[in-house]
C-alpha positions in Angstrom: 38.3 86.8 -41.6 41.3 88.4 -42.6 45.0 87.4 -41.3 45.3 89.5 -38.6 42.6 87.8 -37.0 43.5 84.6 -37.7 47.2 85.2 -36.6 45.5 86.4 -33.1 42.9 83.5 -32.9 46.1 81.0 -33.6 48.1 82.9 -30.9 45.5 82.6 -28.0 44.8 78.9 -29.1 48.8 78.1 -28.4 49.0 80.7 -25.5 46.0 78.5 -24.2 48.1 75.2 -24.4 50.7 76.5 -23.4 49.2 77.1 -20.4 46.9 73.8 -19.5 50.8 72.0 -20.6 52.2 74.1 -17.9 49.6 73.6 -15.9 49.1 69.7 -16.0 52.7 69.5 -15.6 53.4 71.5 -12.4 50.0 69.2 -10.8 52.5 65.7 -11.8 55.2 67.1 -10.6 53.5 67.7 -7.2 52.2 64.3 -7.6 55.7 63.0 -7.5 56.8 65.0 -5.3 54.2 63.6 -2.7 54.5 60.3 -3.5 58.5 60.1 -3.1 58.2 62.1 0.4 56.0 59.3 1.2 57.7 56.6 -0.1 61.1 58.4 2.2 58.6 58.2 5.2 58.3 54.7 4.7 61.6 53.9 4.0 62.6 55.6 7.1 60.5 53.6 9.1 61.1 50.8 7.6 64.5 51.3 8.3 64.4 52.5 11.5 62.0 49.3 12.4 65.0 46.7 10.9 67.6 48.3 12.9 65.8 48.3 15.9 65.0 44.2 15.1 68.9 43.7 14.3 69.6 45.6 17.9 67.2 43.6 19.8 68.7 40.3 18.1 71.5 40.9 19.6 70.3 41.3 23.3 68.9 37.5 22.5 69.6 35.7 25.8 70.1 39.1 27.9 68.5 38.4 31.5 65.0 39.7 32.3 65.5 41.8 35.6 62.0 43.7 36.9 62.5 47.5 37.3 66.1 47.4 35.3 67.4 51.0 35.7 67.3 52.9 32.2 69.9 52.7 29.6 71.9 49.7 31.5 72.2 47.2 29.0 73.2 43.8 31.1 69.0 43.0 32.5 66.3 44.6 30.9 62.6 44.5 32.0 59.8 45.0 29.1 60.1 48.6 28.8 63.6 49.6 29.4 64.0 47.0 26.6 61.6 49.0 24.3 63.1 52.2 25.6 66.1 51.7 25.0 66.2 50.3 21.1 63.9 53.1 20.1 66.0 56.3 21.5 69.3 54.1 19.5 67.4 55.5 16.3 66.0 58.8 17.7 62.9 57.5 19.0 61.8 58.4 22.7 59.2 56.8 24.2 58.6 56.6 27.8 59.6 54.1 30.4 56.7 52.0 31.7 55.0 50.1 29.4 51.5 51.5 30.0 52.8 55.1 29.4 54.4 53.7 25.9 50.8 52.4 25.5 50.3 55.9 25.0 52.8 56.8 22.9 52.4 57.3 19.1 49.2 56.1 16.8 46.8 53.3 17.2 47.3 50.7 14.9 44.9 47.5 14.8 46.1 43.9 15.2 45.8 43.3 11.8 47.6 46.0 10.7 50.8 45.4 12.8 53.7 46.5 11.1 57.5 45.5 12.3 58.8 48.0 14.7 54.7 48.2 16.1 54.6 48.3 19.9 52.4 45.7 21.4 50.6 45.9 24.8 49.4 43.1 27.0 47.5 42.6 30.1 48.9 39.7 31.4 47.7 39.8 34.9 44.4 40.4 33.1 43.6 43.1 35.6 42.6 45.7 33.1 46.2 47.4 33.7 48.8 47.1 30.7 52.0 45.2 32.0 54.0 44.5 29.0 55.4 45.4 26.0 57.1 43.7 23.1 57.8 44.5 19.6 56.4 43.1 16.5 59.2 42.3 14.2 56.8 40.8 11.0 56.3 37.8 10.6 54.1 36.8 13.3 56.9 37.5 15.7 57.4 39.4 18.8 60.5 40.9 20.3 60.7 41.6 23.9 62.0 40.4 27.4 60.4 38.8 30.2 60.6 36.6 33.3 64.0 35.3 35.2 65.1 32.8 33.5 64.1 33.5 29.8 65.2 37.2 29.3 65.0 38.8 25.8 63.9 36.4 23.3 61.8 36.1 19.9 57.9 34.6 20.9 55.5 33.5 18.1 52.7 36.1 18.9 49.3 34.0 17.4 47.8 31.9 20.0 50.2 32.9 22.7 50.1 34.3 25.8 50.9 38.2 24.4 48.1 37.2 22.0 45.1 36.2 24.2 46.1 39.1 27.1 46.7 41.5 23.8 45.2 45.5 24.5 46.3 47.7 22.3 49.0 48.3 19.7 50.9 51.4 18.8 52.9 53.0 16.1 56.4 55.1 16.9 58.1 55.1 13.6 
C-alpha cells in the first residue's frame, strides 16, 4: 500500500467519526431538548396547580350558595368555584360540574395529582353533582352546603371518596 492510499483510508476513517460524533450528538441534544420541554410542562402545571390551591385558600370560609352566578366571588356553588380558580391561570372549563367531568384527561384515583378535578355522585343517582379539587396530600378543595362553604375535606374515607366517579386532568 503506498501513501496515497493510506492518506485516503485515514481520511474516510476520520470523515466517518466525524460523522457518527455529529451524529450522536445532534440525537442528545434532542434528548435534552425533550426532556426540558417536558420538565417546563410540568412545571407549568405544577405551578399553575399551587396557585390555583393558594387562591382557593383564600376563599376558606366563603358561603356555599347553589346556582351562584359565574365569576361573583361572595357564594360559590361547586362549580363556579372550580370555574372560577382555573380561568385566574388561563384555564376554562365549563360551568356545571358534570360538563367539567368532561373536560380534560382521565386520570385514575391513584394517580391524582394537585390541581386534579374530582367528581362525585353524591345523591348516588348515577348523575355527577360535585366537584372539588385535589390539592395533594389526601386533600380536597371545594365548596358545599349552607353553612360550611369553601373548605379543605380529607378525601379517603369520606363522603367525596365513597360517592367518587371519575377524575380529570386540566393542567
Amino acid at each position: 500500500m503506498n501513501n496515497t492510499n493510506i492518506r485516503r483510508i485515514g481520511k474516510t476513517i476520520v470523515g466517518i467519526s466525524l460523522s457518527l460524533l455529529v451524529s450522536l450528538s445532534g440525537s442528545v441534544l434532542l434528548n435534552a431538548q425533550s426532556a426540558h420541554a417536558a420538565t417546563s410542562a410540568t412545571v407549568t402545571s405544577s405551578t399553575k396547580a399551587n396557585r390555583i390551591t393558594a387562591s382557593g385558600e383564600r376563599f376558606l370560609g366563603t358561603p356555599y350558595k347553589f346556582g351562584a352566578k359565574t365569576g361573583v366571588t361572595s357564594s360559590f356553588d361547586c362549580s363556579s368555584f372550580t370555574q372560577y380558580l382555573y380561568k385566574q391561570v388561563g384555564v376554562r372549563i365549563p360551568r356545571s360540574s358534570k360538563d367539567q367531568s368532561r373536560a380534560g384527561k382521565y386520570v385514575s384515583k391513584s394517580k391524582l395529582k394537585s390541581g386534579d378535578l374530582v367528581f362525585s355522585d353524591t345523591n348516588r343517582d348515577g348523575v355527577i353533582n360535585h366537584v372539588s379539587i385535589y390539592i395533594g396530600n389526601g386533600k380536597l378543595l371545594h365548596t358545599y352546603r349552607v353553612g360550611i362553604g369553601v373548605t379543605i375535606s380529607t378525601f379517603k374515607g369520606s363522603t367525596w371518596d365513597k360517592t367518587y366517579v371519575t377524575a380529570r386532568r386540566v393542567l
